[in-house]
MARKEPA-919407 format. One line per 5 residues: number of its first residue (from 1); their letters; for each residue x, y, z of N, C-alpha, C. Coordinates in steps of 0.1 Angstrom, whole numbers, plus 5000, padded with zeros to 4 digits. Each point is the difference from the previous one (the first is absolute). Layout:
// residues N
NUM> A> X Y Z X Y Z X Y Z  ...
// end
This chain:
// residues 337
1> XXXXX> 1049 6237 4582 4990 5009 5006 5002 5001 5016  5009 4991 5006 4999 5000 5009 5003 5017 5013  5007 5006 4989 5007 5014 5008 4986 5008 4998  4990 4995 4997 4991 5007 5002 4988 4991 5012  5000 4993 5004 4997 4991 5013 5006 5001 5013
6> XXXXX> 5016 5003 4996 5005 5001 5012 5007 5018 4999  4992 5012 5004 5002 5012 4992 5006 5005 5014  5013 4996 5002 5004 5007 5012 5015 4996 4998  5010 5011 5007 5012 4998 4997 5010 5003 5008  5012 4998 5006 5007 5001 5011 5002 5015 4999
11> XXXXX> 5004 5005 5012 5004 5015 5001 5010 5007 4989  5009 4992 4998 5012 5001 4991 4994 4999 4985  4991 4993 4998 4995 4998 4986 4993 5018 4999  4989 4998 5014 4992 5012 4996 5010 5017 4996  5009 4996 5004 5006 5011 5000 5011 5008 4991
16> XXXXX> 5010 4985 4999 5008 4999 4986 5000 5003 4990  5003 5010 4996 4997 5010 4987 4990 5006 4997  4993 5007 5012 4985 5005 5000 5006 5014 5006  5010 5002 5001 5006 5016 5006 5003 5007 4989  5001 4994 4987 5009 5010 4991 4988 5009 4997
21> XXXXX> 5002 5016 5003 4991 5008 4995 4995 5000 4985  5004 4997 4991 4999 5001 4986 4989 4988 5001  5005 4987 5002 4988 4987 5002 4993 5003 5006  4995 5006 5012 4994 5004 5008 4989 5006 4993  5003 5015 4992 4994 5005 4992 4993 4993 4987
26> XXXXX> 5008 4997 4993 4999 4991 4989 4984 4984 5001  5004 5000 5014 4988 4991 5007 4987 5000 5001  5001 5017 5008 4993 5005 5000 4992 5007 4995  5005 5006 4986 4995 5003 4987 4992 4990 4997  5005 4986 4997 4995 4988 4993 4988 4994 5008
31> XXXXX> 4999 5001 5013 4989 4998 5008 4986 5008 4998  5006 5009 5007 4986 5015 4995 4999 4995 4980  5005 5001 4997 4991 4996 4988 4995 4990 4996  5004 4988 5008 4993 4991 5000 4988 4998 5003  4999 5007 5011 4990 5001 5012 4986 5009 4988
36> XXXXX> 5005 5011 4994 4992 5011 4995 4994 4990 4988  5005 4998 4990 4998 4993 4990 4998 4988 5004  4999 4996 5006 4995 4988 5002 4985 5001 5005  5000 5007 5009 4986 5003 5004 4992 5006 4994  5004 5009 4991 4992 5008 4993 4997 4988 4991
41> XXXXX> 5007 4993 4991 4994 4992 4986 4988 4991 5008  5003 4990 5008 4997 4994 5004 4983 5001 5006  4998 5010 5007 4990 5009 5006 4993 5008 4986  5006 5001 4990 4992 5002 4990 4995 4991 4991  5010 4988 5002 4997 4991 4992 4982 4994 5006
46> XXXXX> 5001 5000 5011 4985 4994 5009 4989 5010 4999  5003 5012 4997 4993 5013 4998 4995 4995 4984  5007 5002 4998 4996 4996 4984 4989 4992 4997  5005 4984 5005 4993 4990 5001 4984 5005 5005  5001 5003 5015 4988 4999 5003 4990 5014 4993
51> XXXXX> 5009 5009 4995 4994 5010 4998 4990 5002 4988  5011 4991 4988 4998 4997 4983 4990 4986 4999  4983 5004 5001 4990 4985 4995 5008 4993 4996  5005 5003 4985 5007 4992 4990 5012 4991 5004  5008 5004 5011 5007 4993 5003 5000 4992 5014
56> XXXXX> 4990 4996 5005 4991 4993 5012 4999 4988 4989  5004 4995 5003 5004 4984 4989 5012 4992 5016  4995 4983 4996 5007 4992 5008 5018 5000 5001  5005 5004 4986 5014 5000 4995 5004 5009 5008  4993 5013 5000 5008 5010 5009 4997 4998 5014
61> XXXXX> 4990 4988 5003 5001 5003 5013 5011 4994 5007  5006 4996 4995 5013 4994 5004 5008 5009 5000  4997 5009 4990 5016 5011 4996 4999 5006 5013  4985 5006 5004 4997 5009 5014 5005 4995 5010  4997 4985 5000 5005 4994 5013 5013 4996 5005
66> XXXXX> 5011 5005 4985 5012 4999 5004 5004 5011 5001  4996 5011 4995 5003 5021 5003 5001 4999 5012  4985 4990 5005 5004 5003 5019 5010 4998 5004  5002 4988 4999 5011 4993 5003 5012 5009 5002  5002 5004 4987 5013 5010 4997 4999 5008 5006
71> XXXXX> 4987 5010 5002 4997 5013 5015 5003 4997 5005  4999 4989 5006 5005 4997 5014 5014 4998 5001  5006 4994 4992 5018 4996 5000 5003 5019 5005  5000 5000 4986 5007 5014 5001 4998 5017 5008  4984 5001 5006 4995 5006 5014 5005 4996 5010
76> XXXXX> 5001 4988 5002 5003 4992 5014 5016 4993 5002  4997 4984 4992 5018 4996 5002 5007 5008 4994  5001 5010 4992 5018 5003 4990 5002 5010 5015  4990 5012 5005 5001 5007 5006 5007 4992 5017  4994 4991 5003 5002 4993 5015 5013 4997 4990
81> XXXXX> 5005 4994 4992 5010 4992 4997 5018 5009 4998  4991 5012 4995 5012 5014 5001 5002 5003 5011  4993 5006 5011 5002 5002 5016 5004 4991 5003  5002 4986 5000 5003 4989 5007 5021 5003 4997  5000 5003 4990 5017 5000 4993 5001 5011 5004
86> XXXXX> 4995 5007 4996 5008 5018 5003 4998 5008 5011  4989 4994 5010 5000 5008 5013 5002 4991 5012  4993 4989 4999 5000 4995 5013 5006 4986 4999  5008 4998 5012 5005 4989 5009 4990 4990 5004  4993 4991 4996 4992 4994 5010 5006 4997 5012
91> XXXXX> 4993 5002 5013 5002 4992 5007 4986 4991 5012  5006 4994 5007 4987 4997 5009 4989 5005 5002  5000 5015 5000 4986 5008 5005 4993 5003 4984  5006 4995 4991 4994 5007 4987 4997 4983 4993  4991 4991 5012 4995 4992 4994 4993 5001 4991
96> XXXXX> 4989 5006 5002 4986 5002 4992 5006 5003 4992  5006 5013 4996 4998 5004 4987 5014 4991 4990  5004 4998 5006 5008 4990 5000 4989 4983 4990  4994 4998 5004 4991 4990 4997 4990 5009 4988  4992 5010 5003 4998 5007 4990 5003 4997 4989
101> XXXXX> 5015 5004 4999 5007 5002 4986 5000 4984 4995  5002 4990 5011 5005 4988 4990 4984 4995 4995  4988 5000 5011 4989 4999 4992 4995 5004 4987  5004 5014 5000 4994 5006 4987 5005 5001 4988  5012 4994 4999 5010 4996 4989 5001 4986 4994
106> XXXXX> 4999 4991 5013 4994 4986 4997 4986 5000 4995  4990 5009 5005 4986 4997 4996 5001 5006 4986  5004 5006 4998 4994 5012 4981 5009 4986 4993  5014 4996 5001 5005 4991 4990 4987 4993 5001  4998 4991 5012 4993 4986 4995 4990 5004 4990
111> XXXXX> 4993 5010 5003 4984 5006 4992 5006 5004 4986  5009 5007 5002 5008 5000 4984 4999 4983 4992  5010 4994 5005 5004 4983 4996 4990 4996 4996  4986 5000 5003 4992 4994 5001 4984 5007 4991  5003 5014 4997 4992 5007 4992 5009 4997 4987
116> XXXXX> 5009 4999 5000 5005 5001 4988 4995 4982 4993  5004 4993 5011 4997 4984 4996 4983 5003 4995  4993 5006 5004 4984 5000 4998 5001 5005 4985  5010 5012 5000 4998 5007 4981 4997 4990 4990  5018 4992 5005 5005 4993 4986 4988 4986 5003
121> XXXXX> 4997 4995 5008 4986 4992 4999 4982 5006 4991  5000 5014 5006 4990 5007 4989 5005 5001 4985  5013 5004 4998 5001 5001 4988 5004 4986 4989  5004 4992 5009 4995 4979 4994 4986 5000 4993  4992 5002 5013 4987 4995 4995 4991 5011 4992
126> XXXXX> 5004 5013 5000 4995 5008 4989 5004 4998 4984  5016 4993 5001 5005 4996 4984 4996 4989 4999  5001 4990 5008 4999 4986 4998 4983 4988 5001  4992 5011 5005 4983 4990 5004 4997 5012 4991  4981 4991 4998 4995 5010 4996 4994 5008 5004
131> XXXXX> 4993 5014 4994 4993 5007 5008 4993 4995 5016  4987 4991 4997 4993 4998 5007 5006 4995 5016  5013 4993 4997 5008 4990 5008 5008 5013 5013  5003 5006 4990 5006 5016 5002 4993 5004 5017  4987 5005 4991 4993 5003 5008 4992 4995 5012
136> XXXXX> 4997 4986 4998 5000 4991 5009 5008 5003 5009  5010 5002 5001 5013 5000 5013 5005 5014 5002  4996 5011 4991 5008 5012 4996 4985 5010 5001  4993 4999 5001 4987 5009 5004 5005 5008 5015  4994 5011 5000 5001 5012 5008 4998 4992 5021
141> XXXXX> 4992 4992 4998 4997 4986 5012 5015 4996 5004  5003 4991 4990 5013 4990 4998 5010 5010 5004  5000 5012 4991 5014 5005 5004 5003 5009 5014  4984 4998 5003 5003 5010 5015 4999 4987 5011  4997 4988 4997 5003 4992 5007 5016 4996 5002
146> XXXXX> 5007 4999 4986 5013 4998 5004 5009 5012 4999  4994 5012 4998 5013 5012 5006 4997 5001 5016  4988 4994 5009 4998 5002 5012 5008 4988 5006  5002 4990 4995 5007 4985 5000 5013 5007 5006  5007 5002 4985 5014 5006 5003 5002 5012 5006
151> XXXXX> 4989 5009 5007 5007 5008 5010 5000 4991 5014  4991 4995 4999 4998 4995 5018 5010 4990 5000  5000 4992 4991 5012 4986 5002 5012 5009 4999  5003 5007 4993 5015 5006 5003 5000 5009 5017  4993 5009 5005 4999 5003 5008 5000 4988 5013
156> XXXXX> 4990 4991 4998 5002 4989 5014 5015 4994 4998  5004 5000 4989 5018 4989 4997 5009 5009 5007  4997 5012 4997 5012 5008 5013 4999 5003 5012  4988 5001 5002 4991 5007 5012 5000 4981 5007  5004 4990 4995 5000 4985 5010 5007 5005 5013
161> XXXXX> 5013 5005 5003 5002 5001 5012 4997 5006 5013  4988 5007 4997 4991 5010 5008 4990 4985 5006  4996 4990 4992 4997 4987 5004 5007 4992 5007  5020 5000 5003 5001 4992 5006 5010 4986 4990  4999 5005 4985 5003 4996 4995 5012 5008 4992
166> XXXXX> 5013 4996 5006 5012 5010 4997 5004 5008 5009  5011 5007 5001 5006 5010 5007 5005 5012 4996  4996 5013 5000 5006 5014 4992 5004 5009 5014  5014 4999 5005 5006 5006 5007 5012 5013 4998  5000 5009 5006 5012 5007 4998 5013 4986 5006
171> XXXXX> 5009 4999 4993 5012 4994 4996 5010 5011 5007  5003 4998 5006 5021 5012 5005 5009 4997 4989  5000 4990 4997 5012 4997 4994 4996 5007 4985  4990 4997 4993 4996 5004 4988 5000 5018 5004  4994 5007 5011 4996 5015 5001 4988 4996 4999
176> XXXXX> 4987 5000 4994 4992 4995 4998 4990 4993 5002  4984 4994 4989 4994 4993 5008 5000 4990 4984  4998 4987 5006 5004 4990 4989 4987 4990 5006  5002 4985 4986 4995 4984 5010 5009 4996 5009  5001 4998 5009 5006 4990 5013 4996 4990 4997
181> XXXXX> 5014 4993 4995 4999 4985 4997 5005 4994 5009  4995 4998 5011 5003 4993 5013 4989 4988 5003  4990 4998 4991 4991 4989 5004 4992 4995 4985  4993 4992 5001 4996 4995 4983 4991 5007 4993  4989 5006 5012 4991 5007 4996 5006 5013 4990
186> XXXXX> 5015 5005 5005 5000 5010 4993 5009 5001 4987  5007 4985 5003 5004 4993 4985 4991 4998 4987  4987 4997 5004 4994 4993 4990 4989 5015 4998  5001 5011 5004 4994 5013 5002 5010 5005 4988  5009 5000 5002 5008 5006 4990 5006 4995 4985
191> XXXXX> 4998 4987 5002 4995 4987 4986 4988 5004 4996  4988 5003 5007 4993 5003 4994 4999 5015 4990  5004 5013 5006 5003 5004 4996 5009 5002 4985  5014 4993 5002 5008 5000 4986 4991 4989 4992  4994 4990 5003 4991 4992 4986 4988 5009 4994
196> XXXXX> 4994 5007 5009 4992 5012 4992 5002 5005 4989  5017 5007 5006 5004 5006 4989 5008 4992 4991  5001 4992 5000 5011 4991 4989 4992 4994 4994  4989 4992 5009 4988 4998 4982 4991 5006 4994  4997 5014 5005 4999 5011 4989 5007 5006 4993
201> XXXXX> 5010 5005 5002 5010 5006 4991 5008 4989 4991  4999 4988 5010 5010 4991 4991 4996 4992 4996  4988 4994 4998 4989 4990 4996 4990 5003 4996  4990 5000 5008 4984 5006 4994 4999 5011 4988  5007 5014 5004 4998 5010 4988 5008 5001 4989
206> XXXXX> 5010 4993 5001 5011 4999 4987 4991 4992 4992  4997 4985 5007 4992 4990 4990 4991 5007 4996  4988 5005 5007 4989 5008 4993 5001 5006 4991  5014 5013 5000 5004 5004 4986 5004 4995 4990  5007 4993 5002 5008 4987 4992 4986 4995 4991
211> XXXXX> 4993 5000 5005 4988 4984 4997 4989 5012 4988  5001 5013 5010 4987 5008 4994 5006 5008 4985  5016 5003 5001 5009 5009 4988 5002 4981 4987  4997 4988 5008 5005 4993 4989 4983 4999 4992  4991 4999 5008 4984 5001 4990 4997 5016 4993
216> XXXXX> 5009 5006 5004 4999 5014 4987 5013 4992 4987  5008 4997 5003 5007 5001 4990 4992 4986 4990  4999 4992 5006 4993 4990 4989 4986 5006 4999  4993 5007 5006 4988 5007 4997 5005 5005 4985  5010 5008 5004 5002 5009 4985 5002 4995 4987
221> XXXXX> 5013 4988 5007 5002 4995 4987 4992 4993 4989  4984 4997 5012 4992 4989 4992 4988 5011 4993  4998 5015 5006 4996 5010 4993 5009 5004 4988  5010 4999 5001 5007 5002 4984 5002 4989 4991  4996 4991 5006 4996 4986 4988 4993 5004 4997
226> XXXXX> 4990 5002 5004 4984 5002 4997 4999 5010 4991  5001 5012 5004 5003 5011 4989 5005 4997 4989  5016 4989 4995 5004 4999 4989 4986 4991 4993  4995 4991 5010 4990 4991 4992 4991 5008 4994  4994 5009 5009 4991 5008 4996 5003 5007 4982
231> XXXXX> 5012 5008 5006 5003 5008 4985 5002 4992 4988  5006 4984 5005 5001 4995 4984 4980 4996 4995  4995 5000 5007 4987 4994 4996 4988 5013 4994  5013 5013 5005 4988 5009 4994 4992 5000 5013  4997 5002 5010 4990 5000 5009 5001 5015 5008
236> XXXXX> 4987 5005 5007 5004 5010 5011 4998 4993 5010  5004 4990 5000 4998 4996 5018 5013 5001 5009  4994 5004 5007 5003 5011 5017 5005 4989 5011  5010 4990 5001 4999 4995 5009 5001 5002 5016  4996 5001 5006 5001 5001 5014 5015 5000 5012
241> XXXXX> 5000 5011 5005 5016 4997 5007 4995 5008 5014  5015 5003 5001 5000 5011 5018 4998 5010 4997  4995 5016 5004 4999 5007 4997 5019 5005 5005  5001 5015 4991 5013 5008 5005 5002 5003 5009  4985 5007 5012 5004 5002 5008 5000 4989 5013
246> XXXXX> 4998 4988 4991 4997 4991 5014 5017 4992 5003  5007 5004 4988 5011 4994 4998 5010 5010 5007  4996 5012 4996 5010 5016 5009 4993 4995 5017  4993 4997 5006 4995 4997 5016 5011 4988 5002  4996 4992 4993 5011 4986 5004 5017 5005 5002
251> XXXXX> 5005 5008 4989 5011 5005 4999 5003 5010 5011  4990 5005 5001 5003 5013 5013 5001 4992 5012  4987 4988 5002 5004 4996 5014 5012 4993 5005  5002 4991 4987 5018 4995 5003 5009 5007 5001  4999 5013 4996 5013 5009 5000 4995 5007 5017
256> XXXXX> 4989 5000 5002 5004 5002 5016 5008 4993 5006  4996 4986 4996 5005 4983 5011 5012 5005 4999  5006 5001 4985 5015 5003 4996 5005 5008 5011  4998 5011 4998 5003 5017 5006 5002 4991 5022  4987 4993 4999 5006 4996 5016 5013 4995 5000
261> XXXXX> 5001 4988 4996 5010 4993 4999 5010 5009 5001  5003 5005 4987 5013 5008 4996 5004 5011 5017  4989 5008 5004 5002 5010 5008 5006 4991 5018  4994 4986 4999 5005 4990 5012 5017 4991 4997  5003 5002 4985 5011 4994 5003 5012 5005 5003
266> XXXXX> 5004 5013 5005 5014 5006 5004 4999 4994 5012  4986 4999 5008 5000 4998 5019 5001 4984 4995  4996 4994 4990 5002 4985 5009 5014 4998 4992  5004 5005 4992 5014 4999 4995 5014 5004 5004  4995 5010 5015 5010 5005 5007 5002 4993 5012
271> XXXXX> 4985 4993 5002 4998 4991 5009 5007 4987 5002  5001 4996 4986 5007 4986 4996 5014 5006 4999  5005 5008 4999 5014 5004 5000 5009 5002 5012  4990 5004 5010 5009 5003 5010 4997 4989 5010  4994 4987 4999 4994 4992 5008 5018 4999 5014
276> XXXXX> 4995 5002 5009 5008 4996 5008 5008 5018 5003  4996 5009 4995 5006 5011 4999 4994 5013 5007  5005 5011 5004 4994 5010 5007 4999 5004 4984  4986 5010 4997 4994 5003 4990 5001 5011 5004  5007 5011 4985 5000 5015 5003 4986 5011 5003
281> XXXXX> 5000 5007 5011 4989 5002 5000 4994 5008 4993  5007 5009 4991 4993 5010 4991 4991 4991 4988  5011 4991 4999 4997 4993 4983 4989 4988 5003  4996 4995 5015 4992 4993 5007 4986 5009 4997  5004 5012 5006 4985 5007 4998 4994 5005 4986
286> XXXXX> 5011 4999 4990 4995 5008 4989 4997 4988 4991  5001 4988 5002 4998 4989 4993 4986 5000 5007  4997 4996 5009 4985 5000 5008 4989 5008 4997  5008 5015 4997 4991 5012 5001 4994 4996 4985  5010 4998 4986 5001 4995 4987 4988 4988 5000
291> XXXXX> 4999 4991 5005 4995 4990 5000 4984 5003 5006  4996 5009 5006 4988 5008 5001 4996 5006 4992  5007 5008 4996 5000 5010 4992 4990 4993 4982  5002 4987 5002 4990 4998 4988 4984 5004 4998  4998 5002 5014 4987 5008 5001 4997 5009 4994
296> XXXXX> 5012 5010 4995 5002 5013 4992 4993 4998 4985  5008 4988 4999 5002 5002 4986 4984 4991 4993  4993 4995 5005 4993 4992 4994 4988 5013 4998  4997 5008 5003 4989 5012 4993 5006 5005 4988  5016 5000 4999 5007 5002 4987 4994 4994 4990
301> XXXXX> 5002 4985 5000 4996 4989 4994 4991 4998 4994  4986 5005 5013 4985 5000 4992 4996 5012 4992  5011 5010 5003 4997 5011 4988 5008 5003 4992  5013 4990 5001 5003 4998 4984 4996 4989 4988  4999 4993 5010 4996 4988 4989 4982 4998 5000
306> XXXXX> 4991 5007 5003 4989 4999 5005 4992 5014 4997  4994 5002 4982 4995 5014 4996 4991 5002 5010  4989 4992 5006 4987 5002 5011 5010 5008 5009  5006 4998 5013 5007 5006 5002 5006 5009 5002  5009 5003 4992 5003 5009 4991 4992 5010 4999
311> XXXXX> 4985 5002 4992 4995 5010 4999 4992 5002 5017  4996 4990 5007 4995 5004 5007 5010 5010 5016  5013 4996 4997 5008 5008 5009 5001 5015 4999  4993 5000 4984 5004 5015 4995 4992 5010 5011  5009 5011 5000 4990 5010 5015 4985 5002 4990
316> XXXXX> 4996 5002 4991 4987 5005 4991 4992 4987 5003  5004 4990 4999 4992 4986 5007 5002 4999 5015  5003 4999 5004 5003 5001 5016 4992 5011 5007  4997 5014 4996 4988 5003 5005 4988 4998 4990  5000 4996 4989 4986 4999 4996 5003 4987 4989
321> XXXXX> 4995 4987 5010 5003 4989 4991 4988 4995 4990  4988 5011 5003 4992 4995 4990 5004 5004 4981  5013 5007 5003 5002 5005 4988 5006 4991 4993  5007 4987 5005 5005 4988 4993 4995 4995 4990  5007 5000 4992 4997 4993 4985 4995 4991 5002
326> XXXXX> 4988 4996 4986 4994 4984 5006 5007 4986 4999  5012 5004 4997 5007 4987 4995 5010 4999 5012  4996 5005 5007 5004 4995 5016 4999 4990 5008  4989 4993 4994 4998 4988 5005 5009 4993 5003  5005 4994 5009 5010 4984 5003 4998 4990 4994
331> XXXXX> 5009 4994 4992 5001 4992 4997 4986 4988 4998  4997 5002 4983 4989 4983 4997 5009 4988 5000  4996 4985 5006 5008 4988 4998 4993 4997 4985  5014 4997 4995 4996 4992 4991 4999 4985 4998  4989 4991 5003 5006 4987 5001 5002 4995 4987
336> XX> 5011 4989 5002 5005 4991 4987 4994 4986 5010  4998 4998 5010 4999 4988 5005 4990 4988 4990
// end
């Protein structure tokens, strides 16, 4: 992740292979629609939410809180991140905006990293405690205490050097504005940063899934004991499991986590490739722009895999959501605990 910490690149990088008219175009296609569809899902997705009673539930308020997120990537950094490759030179006088760009690229990942670590932690203790325990920690209170948690802690972790703590300078040698690792403060500024994201993406939310997909599958298995017991005894008893759709939420949110991952590894894999290397700059920016661009895709996600959704994206719900079916509700926990 680091080419996204240090998002600045020598003159020759920014420029190198960013002239060919066809790439140029081709880029630039791929941006504007990024930009469009992205904003648009995203912006509907929170529409939706706030708009649909039925889907004013603590689960989605997570979903809403990462739509932002994604508005913002793709309104703000992909747009600062395209002008930065295809028009402008930084130089000295183009501090600010220069800092701009590295701010607001650094800040949406951390809030990403870190909403996402919050999902796969909601979706633990929805499969794995019971109701009451759920709610205990997972009530409309709880969860606006810790989505307020993880905007402000992610925002103060980048925003440290405005304290004094770290350094974010235009760089000459990069073109750019980067960390200046010239003192400790802004060593351990930028360690902080990469452990953020390496024990969420590479620790905390893997395990959570890991831990929450292995209590479905023995959930099941010991619901299909049950049922054979049942049938040999002649009985109608009903034993108790997850519901379908609580099992389609768990699967949708991992295949976000997934979808990040996947859309971040060309930039840290081009990263590790060229270590010591001038990095071409077309294939520099379209791996970066790529690696944003997961913003796009995650309103896909919740309206494919996700019937609520789904119907409520429809334009006939979108201006009149009281016409929603009743079975719109979000998701009942089912406890096995």
């Amino acid at each position: 992740m680091e080419a996204s910490l240090n998002i600045s690149l020598s003159e020759k990088d920014i420029t190198n292979g960013s002239d060919n008219p066809f790439v140029v175009s081709l880029m630039t296609v791929f941006v504007a629609l990024v930009v469009v569809i992205g904003s648009v899902g995203n912006l509907l997705t929170v529409y939706t939410i706030l708009r649909v009673k039925r889907l004013q539930t603590t689960a989605n308020a997570l979903v809403a809180s990462l739509a932002l997120t994604d508005t913002g990537t793709v309104l703000i950094s992909i747009p600062l991140l395209f002008s930065r490759f295809r028009f402008m030179e930084f130089h000295e006088e183009h501090r600010t905006i220069c800092k701009a760009s590295f701010f607001s690229l650094v800040t949406f990942i951390t809030i990403s990293v870190n909403s996402l670590q919050v999902i796969a932690a909601n979706r633990y203790f929805i499969i794995t405690q019971p109701r009451h325990t759920y709610l205990k920690y997972w009530g409309r209170f709880g969860t606006g205490i810790i989505l307020g948690f993880v905007w402000v802690y992610s925002i103060f972790l980048v925003c440290l050097p405005f304290f004094g703590f770290g350094e974010i300078d235009f760089i000459p040698e990069l073109g750019g504005c980067g960390i200046v690792e010239t003192n400790r403060q802004s060593w351990w500024y930028k360690t902080l940063l990469l452990l953020t994201v390496f024990e969420s993406c590479g620790i905390a939310t893997p395990i959570f899934f890991i831990l929450t997909f292995k209590k479905i599958r023995s959930a099941k298995l010991r619901l299909q004991s049950t049922r054979s017991a049942a049938n040999m005894l002649n009985t109608q008893s009903k034993p108790k499991g997850f519901s379908r759709e609580e099992i389609a939420v768990t699967k949708m949110t991992a295949l976000v986590f997934f979808c990040f991952l996947l859309c971040w590894s060309p930039s840290f894999i081009l990263h590790l490739s060229t270590i010591g290397k001038v990095k071409p700059g077309g294939l520099t920016a379209f791996c970066l722009i790529f690696a944003f661009s997961n913003s796009v895709f995650n309103p896909l996600i919740y309206a494919g895999m996700n019937k609520n959704f789904r119907r409520a994206f429809s334009l006939k719900y979108i201006c009149h959501p009281e016409r929603l079916p009743a079975n719109t509700t979000t998701v009942v926990v089912a406890s096995i605990g």
